[in-house]
PDB file with SEQRES, HELIX, SHEET and CRYST1 records, atoms N, CA, C and O in Angstrom:
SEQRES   1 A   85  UNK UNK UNK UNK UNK UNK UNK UNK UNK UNK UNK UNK UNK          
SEQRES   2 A   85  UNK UNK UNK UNK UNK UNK UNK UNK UNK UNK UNK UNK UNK          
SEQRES   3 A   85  UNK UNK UNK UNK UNK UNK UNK UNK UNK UNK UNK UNK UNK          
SEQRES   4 A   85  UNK UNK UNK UNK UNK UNK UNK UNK UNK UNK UNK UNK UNK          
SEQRES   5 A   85  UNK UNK UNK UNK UNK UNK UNK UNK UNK UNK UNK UNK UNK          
SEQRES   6 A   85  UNK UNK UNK UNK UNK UNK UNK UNK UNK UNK UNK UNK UNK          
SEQRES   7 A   85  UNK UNK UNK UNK UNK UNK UNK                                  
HELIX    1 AA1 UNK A    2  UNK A   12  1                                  11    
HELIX    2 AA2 UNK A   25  UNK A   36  1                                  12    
HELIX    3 AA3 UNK A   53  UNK A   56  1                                   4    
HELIX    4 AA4 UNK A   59  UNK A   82  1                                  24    
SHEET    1 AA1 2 UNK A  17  UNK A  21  0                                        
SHEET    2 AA1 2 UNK A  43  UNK A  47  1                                        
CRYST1    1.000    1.000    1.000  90.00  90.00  90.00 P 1           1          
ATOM      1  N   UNK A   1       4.733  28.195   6.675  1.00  0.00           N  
ATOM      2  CA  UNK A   1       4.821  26.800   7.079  1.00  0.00           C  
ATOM      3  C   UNK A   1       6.185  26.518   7.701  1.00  0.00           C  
ATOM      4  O   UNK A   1       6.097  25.810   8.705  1.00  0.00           O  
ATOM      5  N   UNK A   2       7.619  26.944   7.318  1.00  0.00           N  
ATOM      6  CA  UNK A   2       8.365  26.938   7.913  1.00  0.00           C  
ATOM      7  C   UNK A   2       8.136  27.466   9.546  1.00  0.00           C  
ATOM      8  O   UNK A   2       8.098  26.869  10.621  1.00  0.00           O  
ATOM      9  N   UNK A   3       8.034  28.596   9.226  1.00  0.00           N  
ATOM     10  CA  UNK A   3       8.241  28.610  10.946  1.00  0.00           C  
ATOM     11  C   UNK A   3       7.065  28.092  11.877  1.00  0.00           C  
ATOM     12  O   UNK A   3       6.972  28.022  13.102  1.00  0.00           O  
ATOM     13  N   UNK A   4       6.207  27.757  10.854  1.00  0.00           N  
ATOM     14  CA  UNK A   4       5.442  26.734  11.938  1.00  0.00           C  
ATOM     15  C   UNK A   4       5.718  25.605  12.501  1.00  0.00           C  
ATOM     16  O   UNK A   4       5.384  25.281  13.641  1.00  0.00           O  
ATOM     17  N   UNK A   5       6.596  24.693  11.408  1.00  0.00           N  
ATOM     18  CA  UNK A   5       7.191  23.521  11.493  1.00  0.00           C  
ATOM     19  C   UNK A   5       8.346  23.793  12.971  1.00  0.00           C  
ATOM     20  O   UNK A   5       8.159  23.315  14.090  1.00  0.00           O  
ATOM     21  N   UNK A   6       9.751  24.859  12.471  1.00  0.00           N  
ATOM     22  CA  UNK A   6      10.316  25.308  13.292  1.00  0.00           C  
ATOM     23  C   UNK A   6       9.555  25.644  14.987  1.00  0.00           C  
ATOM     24  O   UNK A   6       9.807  24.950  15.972  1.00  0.00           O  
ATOM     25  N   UNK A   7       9.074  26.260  14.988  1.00  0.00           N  
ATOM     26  CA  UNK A   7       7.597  26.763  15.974  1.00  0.00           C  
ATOM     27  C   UNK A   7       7.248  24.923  16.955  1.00  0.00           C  
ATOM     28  O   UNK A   7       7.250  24.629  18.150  1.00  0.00           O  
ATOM     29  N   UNK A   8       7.052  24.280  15.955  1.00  0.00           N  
ATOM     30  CA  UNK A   8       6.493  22.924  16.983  1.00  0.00           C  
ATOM     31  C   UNK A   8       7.494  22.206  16.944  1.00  0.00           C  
ATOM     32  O   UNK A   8       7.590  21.350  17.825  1.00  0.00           O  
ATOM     33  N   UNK A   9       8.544  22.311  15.938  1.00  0.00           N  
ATOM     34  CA  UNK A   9       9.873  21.668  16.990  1.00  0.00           C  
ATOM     35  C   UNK A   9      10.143  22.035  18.155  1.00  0.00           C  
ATOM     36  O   UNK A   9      10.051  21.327  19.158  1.00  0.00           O  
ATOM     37  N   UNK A  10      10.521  23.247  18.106  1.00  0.00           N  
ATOM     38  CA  UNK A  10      10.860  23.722  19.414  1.00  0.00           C  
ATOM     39  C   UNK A  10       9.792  23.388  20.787  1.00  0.00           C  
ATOM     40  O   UNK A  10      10.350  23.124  21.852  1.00  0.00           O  
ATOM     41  N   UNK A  11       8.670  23.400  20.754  1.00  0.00           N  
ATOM     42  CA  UNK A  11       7.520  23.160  21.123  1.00  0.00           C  
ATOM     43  C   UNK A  11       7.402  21.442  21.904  1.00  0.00           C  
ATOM     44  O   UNK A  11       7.151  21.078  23.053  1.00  0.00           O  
ATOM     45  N   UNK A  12       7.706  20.736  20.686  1.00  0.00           N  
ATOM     46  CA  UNK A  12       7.913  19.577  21.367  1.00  0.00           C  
ATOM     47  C   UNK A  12       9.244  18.736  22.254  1.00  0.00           C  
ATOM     48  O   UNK A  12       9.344  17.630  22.785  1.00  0.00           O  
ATOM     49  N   UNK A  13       9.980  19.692  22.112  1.00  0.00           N  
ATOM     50  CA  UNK A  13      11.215  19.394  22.827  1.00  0.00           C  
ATOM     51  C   UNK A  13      11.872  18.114  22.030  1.00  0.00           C  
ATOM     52  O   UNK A  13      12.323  18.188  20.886  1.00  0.00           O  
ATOM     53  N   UNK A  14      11.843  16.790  22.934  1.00  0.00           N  
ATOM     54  CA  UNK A  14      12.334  15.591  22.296  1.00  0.00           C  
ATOM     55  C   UNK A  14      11.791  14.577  22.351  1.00  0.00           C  
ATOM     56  O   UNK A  14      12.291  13.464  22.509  1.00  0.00           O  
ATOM     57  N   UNK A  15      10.366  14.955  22.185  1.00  0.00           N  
ATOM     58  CA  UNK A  15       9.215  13.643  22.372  1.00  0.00           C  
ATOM     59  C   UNK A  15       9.149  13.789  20.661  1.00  0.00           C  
ATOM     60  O   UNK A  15       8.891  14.752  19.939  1.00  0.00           O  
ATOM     61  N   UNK A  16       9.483  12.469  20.391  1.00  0.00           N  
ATOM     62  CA  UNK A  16       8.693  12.036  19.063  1.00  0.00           C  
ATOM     63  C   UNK A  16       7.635  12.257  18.706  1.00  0.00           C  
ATOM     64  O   UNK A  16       6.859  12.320  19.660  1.00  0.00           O  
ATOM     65  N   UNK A  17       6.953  12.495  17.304  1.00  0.00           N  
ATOM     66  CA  UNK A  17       6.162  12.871  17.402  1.00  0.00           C  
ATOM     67  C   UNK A  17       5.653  12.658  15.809  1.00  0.00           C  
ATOM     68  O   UNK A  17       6.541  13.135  15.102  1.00  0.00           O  
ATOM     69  N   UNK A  18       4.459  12.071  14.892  1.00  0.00           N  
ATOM     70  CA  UNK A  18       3.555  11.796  13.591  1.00  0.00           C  
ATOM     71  C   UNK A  18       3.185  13.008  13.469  1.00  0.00           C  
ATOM     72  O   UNK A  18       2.639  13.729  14.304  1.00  0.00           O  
ATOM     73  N   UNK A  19       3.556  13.276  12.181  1.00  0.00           N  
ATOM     74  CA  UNK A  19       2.669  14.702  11.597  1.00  0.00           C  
ATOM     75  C   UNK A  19       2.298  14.607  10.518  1.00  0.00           C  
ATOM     76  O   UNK A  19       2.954  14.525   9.480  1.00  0.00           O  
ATOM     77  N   UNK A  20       0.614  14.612  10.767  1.00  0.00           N  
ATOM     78  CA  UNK A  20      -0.373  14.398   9.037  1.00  0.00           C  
ATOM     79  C   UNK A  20      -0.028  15.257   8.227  1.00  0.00           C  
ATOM     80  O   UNK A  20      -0.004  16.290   8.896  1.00  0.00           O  
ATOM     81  N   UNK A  21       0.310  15.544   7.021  1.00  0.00           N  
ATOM     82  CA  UNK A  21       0.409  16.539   6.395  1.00  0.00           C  
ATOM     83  C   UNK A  21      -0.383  16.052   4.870  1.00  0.00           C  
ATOM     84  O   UNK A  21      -0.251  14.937   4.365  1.00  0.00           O  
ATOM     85  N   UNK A  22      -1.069  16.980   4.404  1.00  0.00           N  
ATOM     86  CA  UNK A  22      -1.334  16.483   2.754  1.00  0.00           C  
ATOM     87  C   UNK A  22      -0.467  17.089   1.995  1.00  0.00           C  
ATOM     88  O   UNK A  22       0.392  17.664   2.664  1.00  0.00           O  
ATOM     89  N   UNK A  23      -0.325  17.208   0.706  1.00  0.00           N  
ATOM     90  CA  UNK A  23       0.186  17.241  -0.276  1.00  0.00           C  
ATOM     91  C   UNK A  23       0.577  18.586  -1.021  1.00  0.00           C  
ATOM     92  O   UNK A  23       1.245  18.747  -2.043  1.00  0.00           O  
ATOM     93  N   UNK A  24      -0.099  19.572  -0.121  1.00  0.00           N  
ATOM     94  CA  UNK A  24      -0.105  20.935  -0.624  1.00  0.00           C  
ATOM     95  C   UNK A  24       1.102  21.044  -0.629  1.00  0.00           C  
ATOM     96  O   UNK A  24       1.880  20.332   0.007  1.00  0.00           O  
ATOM     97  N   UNK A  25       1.500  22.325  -1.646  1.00  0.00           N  
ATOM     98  CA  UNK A  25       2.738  22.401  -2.463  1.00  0.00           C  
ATOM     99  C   UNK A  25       3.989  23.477  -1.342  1.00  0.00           C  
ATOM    100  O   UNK A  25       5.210  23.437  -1.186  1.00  0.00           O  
ATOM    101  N   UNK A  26       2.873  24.349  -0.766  1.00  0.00           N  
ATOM    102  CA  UNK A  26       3.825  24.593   0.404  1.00  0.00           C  
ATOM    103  C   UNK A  26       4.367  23.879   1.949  1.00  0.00           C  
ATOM    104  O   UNK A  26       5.253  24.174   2.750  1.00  0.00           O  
ATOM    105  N   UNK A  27       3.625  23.108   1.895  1.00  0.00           N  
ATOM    106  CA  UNK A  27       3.937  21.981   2.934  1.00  0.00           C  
ATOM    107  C   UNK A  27       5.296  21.133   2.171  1.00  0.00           C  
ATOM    108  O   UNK A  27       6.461  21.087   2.567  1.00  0.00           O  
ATOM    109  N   UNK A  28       4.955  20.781   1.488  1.00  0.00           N  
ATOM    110  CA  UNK A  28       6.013  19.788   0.832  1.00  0.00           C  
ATOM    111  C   UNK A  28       7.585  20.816   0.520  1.00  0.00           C  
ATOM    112  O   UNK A  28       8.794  20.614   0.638  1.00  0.00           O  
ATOM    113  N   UNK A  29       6.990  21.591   0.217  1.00  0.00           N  
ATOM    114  CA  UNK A  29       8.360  22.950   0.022  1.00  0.00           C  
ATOM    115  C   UNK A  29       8.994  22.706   1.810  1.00  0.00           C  
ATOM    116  O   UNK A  29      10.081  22.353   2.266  1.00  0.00           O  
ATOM    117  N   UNK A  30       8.070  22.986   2.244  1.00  0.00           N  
ATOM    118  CA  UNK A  30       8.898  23.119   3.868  1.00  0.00           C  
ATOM    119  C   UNK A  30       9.248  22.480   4.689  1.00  0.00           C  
ATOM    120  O   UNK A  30       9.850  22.811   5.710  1.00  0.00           O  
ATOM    121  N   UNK A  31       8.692  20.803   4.120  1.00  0.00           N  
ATOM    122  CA  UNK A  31       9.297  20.068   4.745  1.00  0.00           C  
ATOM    123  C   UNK A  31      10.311  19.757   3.919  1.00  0.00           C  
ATOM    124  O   UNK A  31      11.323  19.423   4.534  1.00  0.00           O  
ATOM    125  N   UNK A  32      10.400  19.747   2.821  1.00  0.00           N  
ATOM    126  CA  UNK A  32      11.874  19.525   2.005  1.00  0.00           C  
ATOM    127  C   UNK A  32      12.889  19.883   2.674  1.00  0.00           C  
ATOM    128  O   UNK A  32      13.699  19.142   3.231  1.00  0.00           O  
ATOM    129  N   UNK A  33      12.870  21.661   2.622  1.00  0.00           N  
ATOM    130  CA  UNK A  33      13.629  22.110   3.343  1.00  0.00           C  
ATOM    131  C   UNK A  33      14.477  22.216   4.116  1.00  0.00           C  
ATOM    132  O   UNK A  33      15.686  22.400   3.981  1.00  0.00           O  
ATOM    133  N   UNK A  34      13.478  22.031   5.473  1.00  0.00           N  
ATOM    134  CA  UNK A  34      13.822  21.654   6.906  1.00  0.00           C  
ATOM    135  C   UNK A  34      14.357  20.091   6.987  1.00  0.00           C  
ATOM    136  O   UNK A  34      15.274  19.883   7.782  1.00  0.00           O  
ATOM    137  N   UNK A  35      13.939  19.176   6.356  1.00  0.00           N  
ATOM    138  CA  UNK A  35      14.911  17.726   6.013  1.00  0.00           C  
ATOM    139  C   UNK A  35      16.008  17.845   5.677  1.00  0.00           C  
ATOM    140  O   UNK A  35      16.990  17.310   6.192  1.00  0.00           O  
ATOM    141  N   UNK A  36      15.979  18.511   4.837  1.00  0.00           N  
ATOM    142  CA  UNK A  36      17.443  18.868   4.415  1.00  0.00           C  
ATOM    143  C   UNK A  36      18.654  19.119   5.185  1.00  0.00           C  
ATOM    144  O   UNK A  36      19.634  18.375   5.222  1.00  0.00           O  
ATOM    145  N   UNK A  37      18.522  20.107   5.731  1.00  0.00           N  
ATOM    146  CA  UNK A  37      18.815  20.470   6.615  1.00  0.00           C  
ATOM    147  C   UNK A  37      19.021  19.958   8.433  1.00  0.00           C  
ATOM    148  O   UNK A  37      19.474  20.516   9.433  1.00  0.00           O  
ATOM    149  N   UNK A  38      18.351  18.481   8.111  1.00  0.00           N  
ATOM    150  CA  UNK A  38      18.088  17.953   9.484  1.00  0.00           C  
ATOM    151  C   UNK A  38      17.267  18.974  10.581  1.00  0.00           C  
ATOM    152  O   UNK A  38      17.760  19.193  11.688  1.00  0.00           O  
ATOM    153  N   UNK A  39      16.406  19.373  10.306  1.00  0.00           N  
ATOM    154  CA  UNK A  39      16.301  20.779  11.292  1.00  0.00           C  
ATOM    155  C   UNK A  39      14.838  19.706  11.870  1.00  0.00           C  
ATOM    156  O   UNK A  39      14.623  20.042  13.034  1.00  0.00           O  
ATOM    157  N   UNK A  40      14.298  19.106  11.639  1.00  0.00           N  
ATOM    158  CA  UNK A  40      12.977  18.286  12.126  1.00  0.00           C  
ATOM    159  C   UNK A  40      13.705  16.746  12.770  1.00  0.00           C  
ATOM    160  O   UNK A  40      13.600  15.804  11.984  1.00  0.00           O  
ATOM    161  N   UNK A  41      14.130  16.560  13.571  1.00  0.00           N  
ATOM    162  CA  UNK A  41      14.688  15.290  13.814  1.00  0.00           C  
ATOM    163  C   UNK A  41      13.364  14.459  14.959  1.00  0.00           C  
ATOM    164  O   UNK A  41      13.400  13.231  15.042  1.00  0.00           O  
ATOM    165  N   UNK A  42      12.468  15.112  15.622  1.00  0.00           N  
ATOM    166  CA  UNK A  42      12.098  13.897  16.041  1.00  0.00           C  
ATOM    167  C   UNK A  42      10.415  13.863  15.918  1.00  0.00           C  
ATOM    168  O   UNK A  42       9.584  13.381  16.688  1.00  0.00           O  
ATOM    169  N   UNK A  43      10.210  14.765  14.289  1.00  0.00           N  
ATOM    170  CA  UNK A  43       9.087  15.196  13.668  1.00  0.00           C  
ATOM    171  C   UNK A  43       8.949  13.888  12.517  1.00  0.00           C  
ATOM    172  O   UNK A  43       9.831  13.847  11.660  1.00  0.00           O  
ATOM    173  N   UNK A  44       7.926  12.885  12.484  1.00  0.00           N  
ATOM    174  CA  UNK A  44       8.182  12.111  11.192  1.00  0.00           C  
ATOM    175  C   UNK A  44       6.596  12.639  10.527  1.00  0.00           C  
ATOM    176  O   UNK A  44       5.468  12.754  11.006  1.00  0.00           O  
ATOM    177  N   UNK A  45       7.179  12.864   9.242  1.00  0.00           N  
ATOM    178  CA  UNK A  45       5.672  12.963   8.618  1.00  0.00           C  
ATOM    179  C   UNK A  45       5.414  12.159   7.687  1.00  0.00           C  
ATOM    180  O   UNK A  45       6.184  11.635   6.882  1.00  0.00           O  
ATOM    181  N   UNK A  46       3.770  12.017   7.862  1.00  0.00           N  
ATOM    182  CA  UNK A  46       3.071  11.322   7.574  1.00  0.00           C  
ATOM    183  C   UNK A  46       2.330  11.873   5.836  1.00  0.00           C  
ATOM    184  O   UNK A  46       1.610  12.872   5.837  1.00  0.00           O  
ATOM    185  N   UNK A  47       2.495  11.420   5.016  1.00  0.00           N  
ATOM    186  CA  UNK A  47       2.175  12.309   3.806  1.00  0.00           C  
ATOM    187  C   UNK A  47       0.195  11.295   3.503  1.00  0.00           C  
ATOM    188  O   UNK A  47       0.032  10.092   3.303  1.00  0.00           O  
ATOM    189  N   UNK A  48      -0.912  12.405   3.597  1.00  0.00           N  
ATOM    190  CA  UNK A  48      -2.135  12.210   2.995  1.00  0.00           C  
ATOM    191  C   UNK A  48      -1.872  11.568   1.793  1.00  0.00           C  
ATOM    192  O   UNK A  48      -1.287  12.369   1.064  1.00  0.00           O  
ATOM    193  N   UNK A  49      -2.043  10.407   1.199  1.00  0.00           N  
ATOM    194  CA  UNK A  49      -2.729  10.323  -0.432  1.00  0.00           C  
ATOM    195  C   UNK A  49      -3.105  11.562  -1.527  1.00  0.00           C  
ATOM    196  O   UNK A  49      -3.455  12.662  -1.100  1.00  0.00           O  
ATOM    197  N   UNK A  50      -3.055  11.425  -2.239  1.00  0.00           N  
ATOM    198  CA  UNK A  50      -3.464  12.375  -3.327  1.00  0.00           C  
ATOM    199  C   UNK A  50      -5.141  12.411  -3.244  1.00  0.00           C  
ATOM    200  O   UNK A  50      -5.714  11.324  -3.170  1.00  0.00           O  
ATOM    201  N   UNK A  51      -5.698  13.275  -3.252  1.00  0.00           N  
ATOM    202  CA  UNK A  51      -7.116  13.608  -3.758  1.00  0.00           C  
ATOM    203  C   UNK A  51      -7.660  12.785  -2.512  1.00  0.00           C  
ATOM    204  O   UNK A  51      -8.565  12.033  -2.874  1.00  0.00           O  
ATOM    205  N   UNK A  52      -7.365  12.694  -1.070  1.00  0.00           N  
ATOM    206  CA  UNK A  52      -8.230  11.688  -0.394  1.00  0.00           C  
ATOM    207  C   UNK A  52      -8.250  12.869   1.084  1.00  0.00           C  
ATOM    208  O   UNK A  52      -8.647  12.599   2.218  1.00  0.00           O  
ATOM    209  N   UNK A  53      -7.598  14.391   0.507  1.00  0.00           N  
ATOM    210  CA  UNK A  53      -7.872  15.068   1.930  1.00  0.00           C  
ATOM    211  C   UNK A  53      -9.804  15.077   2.804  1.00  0.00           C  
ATOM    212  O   UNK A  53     -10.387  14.883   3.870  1.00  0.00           O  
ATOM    213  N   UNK A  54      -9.970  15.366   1.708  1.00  0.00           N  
ATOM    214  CA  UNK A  54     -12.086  15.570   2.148  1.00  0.00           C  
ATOM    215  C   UNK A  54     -11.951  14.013   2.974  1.00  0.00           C  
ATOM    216  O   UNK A  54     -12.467  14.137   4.085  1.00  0.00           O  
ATOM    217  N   UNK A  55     -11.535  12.921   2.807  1.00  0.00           N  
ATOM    218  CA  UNK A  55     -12.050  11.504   3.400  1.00  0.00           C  
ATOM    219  C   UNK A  55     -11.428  11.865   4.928  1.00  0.00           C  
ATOM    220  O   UNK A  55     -12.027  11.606   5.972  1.00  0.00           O  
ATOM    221  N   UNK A  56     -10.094  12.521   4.848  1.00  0.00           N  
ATOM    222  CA  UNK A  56      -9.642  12.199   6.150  1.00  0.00           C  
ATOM    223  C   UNK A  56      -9.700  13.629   6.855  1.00  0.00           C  
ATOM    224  O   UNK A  56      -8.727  13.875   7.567  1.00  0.00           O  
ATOM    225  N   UNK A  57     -10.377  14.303   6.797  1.00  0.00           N  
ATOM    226  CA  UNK A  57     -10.324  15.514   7.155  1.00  0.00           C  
ATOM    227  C   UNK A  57     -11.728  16.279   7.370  1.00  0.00           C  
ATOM    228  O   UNK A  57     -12.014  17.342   6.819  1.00  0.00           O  
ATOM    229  N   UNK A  58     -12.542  15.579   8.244  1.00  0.00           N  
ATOM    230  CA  UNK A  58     -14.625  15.676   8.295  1.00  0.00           C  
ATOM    231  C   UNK A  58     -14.888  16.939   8.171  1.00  0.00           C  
ATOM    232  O   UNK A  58     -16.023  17.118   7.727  1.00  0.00           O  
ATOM    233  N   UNK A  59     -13.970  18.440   8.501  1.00  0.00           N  
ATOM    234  CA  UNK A  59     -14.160  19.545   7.811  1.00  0.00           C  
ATOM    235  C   UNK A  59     -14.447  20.253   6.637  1.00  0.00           C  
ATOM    236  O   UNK A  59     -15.131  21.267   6.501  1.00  0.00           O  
ATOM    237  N   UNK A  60     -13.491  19.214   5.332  1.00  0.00           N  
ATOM    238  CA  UNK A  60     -13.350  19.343   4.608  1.00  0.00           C  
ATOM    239  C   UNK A  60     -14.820  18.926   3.567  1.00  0.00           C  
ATOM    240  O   UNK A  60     -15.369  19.503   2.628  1.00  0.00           O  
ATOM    241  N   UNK A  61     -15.097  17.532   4.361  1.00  0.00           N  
ATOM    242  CA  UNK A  61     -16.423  16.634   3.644  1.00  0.00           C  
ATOM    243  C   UNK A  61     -17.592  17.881   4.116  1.00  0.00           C  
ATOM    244  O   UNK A  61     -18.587  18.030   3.407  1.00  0.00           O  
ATOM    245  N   UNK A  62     -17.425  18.613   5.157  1.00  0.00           N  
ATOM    246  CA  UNK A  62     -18.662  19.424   5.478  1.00  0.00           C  
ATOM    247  C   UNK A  62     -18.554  20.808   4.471  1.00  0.00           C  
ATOM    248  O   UNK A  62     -19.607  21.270   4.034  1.00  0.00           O  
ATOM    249  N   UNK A  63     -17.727  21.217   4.247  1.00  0.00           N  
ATOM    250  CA  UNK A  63     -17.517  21.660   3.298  1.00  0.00           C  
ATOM    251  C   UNK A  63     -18.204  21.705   1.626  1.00  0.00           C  
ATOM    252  O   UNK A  63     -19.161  22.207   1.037  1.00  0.00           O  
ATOM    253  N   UNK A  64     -17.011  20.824   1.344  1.00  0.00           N  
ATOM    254  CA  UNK A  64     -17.782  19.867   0.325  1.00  0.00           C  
ATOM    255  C   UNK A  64     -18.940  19.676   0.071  1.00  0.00           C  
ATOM    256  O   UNK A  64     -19.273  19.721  -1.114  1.00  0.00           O  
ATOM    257  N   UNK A  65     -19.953  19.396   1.115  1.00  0.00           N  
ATOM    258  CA  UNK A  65     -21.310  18.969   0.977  1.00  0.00           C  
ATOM    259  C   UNK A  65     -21.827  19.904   0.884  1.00  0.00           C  
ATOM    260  O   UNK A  65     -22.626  19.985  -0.050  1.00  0.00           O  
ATOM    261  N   UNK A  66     -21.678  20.917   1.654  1.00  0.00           N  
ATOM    262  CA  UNK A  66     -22.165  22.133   1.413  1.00  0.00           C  
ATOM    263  C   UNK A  66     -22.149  23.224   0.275  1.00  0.00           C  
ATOM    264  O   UNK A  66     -23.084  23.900  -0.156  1.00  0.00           O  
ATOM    265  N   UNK A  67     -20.881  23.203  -0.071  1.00  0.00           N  
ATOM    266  CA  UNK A  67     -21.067  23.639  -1.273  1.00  0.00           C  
ATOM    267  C   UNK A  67     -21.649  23.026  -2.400  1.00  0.00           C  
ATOM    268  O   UNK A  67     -22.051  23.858  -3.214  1.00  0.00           O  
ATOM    269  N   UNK A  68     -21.793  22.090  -2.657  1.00  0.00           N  
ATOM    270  CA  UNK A  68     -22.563  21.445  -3.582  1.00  0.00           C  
ATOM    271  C   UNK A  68     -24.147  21.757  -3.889  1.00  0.00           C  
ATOM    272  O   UNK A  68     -24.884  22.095  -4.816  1.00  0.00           O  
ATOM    273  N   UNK A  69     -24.182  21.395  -2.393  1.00  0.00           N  
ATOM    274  CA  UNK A  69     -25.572  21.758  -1.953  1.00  0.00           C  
ATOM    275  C   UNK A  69     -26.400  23.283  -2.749  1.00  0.00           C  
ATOM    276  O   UNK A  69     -27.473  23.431  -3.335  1.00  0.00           O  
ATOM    277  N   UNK A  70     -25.379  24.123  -2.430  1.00  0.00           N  
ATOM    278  CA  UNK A  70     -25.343  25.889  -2.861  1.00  0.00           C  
ATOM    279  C   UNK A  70     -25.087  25.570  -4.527  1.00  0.00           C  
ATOM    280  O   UNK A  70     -26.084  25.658  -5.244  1.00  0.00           O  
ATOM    281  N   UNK A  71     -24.269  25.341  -4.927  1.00  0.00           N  
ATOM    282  CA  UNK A  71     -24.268  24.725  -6.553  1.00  0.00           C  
ATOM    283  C   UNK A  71     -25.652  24.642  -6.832  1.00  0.00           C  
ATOM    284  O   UNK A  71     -26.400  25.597  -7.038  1.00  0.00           O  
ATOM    285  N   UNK A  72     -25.962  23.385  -6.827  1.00  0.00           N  
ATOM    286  CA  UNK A  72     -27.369  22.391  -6.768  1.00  0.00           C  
ATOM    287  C   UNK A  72     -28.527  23.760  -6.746  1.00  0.00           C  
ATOM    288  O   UNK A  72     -28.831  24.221  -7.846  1.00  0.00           O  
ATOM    289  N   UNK A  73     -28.924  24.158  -5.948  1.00  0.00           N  
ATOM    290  CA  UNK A  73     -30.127  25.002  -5.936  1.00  0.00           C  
ATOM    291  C   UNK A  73     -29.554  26.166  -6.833  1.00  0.00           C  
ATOM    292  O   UNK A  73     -30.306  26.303  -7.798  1.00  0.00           O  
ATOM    293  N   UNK A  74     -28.444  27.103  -6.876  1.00  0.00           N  
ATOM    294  CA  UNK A  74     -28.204  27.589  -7.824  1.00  0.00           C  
ATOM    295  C   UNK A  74     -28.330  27.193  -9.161  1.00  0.00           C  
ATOM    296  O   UNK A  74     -28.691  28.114  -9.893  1.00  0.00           O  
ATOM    297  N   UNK A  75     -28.147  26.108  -9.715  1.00  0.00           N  
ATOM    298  CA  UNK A  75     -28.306  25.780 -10.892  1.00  0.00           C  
ATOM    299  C   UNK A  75     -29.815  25.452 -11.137  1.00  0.00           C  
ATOM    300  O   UNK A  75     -30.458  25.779 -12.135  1.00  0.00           O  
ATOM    301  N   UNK A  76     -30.331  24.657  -9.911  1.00  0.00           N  
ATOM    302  CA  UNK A  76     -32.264  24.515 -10.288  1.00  0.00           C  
ATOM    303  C   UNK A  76     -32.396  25.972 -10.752  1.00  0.00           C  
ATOM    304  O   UNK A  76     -32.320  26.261 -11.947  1.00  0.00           O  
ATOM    305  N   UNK A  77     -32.584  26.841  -9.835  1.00  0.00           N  
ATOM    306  CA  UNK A  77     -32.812  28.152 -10.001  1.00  0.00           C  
ATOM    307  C   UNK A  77     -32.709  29.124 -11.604  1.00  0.00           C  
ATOM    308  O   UNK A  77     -33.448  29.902 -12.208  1.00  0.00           O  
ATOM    309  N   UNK A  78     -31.723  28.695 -11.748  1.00  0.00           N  
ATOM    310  CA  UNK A  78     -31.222  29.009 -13.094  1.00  0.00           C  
ATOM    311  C   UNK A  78     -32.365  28.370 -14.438  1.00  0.00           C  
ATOM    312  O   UNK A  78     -33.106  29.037 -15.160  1.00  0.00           O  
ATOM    313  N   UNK A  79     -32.165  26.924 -14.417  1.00  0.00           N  
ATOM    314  CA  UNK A  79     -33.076  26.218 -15.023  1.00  0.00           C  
ATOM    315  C   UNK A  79     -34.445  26.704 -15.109  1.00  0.00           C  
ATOM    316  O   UNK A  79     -34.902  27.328 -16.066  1.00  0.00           O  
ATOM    317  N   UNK A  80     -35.125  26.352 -13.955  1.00  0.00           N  
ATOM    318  CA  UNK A  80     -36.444  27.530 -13.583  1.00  0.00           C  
ATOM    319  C   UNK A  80     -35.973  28.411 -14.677  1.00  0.00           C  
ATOM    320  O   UNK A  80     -35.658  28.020 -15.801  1.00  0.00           O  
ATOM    321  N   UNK A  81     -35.955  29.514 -14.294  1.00  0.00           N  
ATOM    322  CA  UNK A  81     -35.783  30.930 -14.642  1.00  0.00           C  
ATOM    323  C   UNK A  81     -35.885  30.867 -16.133  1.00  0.00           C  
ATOM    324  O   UNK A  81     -36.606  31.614 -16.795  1.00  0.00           O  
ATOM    325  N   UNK A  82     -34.932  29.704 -16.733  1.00  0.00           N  
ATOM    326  CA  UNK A  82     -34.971  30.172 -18.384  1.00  0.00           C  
ATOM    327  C   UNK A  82     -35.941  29.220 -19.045  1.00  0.00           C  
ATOM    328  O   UNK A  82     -36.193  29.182 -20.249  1.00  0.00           O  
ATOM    329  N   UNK A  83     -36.505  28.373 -17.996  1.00  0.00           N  
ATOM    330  CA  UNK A  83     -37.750  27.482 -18.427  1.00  0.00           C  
ATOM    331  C   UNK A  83     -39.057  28.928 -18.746  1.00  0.00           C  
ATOM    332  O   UNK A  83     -39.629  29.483 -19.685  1.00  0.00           O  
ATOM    333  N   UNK A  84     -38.987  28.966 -17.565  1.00  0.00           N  
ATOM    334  CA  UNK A  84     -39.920  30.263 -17.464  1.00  0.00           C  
ATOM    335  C   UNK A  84     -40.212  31.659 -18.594  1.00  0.00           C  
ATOM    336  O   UNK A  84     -41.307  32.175 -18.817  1.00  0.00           O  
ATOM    337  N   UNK A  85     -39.041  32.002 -19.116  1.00  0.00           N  
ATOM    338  CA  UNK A  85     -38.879  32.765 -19.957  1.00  0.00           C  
ATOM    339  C   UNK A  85     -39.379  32.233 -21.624  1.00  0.00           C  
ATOM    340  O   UNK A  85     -39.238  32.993 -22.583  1.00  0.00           O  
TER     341      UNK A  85                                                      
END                                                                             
């Protein structure tokens, strides 16, 4: 994550610029960091809510749904099976 951060500074030159970030523990490590340091000056980030990445992130909800979905018939399945027995 650092040198990604580093990576799109450089990248954006000196256009300002919002960066979504959620809450993950290495994100927050690297932007600490690099703040620290002033090394992100015309990077402002934007910090996700806790527990609200799946809402803002429609990958995540497809995800989500999907696995559930795979849960769900796995567990009928299961049920079945020891009904059956």
């Amino acid at each position: 994550m650092l040198e990604w951060l580093l990576w799109f500074q450089n990248r954006i030159e000196r256009r300002r610029v919002a960066l979504l970030l959620d809450n993950f523990s290495a994100h927050e490590c690297a932007v600490a960091e690099l703040e620290d340091e002033d090394l992100l000056p015309t990077i402002h980030i934007i910090w996700l809510p806790s527990r609200a990445t799946s809402k803002y992130q429609p990958m995540d909800q497809e995800v989500i749904r999907t696995w559930k979905g795979h849960h769900r018939r796995s567990m009928m399945r299961r049920i079945i099976t020891h009904a059956e027995t």
